[in-house]
Residue frames as a rotation matrix with the C-alpha (Angstrom) as fourth column:
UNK 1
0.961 -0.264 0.087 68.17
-0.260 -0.745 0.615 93.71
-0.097 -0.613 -0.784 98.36
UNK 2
0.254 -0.898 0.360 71.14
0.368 0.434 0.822 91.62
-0.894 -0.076 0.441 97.96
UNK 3
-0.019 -0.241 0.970 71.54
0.957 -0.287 -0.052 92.04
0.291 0.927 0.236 93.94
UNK 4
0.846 0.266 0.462 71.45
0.294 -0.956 0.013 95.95
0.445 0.125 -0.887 95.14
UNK 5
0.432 -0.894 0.122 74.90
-0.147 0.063 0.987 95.31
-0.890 -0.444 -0.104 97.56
UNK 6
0.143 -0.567 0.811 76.34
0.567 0.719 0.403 93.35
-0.811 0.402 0.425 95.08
UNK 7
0.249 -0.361 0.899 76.39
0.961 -0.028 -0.277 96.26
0.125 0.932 0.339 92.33
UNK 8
0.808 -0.429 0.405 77.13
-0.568 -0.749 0.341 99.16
0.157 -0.506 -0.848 94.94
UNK 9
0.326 -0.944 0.060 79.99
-0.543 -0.134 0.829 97.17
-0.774 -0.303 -0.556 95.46
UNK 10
0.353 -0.217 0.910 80.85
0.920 0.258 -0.295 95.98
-0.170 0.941 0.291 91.53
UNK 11
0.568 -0.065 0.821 80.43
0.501 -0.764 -0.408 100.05
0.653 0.642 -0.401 90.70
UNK 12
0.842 -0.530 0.105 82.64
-0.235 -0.185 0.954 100.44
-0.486 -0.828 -0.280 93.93
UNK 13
0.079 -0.988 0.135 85.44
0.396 0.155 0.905 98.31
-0.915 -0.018 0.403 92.67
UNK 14
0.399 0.081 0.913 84.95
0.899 -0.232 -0.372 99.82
0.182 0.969 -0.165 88.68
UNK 15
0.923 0.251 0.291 85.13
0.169 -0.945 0.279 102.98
0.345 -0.209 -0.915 90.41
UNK 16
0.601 -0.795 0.081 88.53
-0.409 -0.220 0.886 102.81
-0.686 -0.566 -0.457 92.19
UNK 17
0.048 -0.624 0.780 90.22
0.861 0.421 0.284 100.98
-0.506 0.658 0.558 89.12
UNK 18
0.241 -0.193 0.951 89.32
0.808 -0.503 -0.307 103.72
0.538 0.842 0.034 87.05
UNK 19
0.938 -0.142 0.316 89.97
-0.208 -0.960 0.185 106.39
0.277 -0.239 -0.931 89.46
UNK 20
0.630 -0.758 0.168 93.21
0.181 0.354 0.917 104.57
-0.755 -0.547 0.360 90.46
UNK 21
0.165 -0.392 0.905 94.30
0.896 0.444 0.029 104.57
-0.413 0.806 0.424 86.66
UNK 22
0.619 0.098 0.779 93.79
0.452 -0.856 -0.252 108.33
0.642 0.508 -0.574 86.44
UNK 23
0.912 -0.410 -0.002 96.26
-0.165 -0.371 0.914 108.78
-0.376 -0.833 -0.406 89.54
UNK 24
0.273 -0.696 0.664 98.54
0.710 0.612 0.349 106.46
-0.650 0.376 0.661 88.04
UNK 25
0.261 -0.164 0.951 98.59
0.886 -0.351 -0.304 108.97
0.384 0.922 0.053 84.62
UNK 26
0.960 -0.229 -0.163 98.83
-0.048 -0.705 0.707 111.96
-0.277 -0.671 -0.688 87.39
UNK 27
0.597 -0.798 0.085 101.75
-0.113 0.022 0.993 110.61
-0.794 -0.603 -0.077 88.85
UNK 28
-0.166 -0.792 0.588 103.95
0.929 0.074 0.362 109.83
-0.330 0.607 0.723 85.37
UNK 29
0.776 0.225 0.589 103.04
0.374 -0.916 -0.143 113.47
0.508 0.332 -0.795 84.45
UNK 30
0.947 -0.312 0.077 104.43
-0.181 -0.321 0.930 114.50
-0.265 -0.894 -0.360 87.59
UNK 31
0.438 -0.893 0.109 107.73
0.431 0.315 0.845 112.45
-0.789 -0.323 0.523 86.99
UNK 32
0.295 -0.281 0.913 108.06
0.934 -0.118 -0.338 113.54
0.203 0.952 0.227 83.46
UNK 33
0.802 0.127 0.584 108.12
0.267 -0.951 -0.159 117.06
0.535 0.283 -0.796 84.64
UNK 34
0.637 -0.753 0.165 110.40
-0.403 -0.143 0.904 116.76
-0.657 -0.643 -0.395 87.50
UNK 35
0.134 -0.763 0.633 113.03
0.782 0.474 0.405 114.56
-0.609 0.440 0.660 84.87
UNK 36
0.409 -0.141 0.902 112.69
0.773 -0.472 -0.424 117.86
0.486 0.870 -0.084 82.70
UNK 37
0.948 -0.016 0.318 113.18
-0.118 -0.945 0.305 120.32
0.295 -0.327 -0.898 85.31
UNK 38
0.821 -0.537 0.192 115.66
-0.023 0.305 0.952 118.09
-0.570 -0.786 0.238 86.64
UNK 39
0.428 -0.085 -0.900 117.22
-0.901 0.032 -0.432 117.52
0.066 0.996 -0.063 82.88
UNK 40
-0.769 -0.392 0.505 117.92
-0.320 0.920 0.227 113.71
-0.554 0.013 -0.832 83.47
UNK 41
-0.584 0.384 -0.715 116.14
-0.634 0.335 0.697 110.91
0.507 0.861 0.048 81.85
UNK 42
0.263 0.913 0.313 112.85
-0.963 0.229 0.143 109.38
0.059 -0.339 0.939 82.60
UNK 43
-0.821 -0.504 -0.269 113.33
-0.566 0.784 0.257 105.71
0.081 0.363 -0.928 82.85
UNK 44
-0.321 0.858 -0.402 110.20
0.393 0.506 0.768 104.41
0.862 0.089 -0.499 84.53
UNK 45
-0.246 0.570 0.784 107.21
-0.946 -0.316 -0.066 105.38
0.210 -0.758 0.617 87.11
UNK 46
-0.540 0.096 -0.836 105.98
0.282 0.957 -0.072 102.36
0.793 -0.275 -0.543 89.42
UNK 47
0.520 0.637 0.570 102.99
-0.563 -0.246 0.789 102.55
0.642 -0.731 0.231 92.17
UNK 48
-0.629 -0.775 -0.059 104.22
-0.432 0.412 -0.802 101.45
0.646 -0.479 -0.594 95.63
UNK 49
-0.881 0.314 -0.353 101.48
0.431 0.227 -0.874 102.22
-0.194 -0.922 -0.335 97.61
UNK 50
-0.783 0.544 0.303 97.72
-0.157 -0.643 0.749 103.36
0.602 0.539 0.589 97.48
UNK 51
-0.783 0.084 -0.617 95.63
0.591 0.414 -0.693 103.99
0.197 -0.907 -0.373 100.24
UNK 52
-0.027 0.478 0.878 92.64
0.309 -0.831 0.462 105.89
0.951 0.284 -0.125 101.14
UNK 53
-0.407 -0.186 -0.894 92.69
0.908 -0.184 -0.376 108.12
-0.095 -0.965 0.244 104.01
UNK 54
0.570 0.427 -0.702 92.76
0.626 -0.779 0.035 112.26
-0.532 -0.460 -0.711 105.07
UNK 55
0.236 -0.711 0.663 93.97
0.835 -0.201 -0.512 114.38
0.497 0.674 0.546 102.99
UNK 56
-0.676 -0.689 -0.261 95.81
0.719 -0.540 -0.437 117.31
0.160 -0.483 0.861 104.04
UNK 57
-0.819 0.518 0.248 92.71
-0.470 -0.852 0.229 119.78
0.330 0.071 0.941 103.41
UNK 58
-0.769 -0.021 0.639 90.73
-0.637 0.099 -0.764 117.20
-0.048 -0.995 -0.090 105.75
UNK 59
0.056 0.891 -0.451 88.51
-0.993 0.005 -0.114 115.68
-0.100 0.454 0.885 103.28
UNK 60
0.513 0.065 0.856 88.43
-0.100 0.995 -0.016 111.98
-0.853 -0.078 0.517 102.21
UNK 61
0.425 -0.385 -0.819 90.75
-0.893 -0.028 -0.450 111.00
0.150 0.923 -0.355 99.35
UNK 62
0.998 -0.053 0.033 92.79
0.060 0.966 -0.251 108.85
-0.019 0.252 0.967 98.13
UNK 63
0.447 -0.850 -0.281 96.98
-0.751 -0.527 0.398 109.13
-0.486 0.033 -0.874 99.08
UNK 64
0.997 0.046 0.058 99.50
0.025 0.528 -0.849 107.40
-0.070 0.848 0.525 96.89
UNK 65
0.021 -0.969 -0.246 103.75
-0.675 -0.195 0.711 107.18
-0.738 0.151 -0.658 96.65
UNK 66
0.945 -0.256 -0.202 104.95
-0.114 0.319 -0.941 106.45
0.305 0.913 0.272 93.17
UNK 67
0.345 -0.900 0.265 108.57
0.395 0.395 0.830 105.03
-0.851 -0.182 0.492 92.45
UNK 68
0.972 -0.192 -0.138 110.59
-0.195 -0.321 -0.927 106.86
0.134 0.927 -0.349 89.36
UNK 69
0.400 -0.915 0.043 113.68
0.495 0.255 0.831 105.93
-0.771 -0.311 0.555 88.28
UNK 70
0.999 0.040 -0.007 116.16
0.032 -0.882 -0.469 108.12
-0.025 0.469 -0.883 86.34
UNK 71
0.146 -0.958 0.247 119.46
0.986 0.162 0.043 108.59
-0.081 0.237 0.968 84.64
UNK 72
0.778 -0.237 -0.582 121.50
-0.241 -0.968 0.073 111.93
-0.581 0.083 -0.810 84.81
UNK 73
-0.259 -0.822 -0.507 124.41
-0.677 -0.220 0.702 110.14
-0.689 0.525 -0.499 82.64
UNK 74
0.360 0.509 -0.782 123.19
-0.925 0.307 -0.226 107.19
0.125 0.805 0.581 81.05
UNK 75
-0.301 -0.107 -0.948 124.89
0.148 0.976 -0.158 104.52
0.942 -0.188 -0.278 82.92
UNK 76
-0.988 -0.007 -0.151 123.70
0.147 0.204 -0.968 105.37
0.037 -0.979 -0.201 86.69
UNK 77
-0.185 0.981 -0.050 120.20
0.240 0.095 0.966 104.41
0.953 0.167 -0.253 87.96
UNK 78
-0.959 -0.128 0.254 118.82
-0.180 -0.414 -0.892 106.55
0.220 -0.901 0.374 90.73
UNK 79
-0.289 0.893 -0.346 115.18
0.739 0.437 0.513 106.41
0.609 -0.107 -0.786 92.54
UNK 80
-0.813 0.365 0.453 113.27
-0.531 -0.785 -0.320 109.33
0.238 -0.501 0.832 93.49
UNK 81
-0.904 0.426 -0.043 109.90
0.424 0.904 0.057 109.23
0.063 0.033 -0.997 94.98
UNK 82
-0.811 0.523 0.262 106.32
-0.289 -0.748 0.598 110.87
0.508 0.410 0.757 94.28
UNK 83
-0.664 0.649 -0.371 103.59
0.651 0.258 -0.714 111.53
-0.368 -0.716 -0.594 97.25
UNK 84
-0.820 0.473 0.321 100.51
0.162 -0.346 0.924 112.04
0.549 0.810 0.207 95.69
UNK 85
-0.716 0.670 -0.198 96.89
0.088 -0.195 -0.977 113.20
-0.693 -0.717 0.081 97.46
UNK 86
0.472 0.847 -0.245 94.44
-0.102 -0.224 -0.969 112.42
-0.876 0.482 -0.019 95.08
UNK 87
0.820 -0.142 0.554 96.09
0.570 0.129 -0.811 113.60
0.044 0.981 0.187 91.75
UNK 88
0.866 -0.202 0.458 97.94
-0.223 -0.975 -0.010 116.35
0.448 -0.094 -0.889 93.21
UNK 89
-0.040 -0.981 -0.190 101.69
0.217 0.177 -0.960 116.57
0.975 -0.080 0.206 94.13
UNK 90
0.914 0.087 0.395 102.25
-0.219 -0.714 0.665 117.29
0.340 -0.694 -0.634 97.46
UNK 91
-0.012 -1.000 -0.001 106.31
-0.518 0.005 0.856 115.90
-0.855 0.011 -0.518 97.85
UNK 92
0.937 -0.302 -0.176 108.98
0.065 0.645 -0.762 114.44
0.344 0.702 0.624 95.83
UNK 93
0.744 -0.633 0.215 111.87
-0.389 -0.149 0.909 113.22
-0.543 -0.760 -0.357 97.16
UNK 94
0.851 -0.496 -0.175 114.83
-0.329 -0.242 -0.913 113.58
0.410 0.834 -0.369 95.00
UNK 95
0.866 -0.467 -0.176 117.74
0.348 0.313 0.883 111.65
-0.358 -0.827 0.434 95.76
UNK 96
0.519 -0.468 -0.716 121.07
-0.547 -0.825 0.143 113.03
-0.657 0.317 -0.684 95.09
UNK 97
0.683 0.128 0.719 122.77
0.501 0.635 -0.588 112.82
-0.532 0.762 0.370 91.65
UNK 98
-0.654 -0.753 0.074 125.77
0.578 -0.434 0.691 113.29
-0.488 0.495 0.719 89.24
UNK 99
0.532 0.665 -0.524 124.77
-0.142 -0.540 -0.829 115.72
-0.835 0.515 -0.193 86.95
UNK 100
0.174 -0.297 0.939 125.54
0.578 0.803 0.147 115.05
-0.797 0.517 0.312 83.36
């Protein structure tokens, strides 16, 4: 009975690495598009936070805020940030910026 725990909770943690790693690829999508819409430069995506909880549509999930940083001239570094639910966008908080 034990050796049955012990690989419900191995294929537990396997399971949240690899679903963590597929949020992770979400979320630099995500930034890439906003740096295009935005027309600045990508610089770099960072996880802050990852938590499971409620998602907005009341189910169980996983919620997430990414860090992106970004250049609109090429010598200033700004920091937006990217709330994720699962994979899915659900803010981004854009701080203001020169435009270039």
């Amino acid at each position: 009975m034990a050796t049955l725990w012990l690989f419900i909770i191995i294929g537990s943690v396997i399971g949240f690495f690899w679903y963590s790693r597929k949020i992770a690829e979400a979320a630099n999508e995500h930034a890439q598009r906003q740096a295009k819409q935005l027309q600045v430069q990508l610089l770099s995506v960072a996880c802050k936070k990852v938590l499971p909880g409620i998602l907005k549509s009341g189910r169980l999930g996983i919620k997430s805020q990414f860090l992106f940083e970004f250049s609109s001239d090429g010598e200033s570094l700004y920091q937006g940030y990217l709330y994720l639910e699962n994979e899915k966008l659900v803010q981004a908080d854009i701080p203001p910026h020169r435009l270039g």
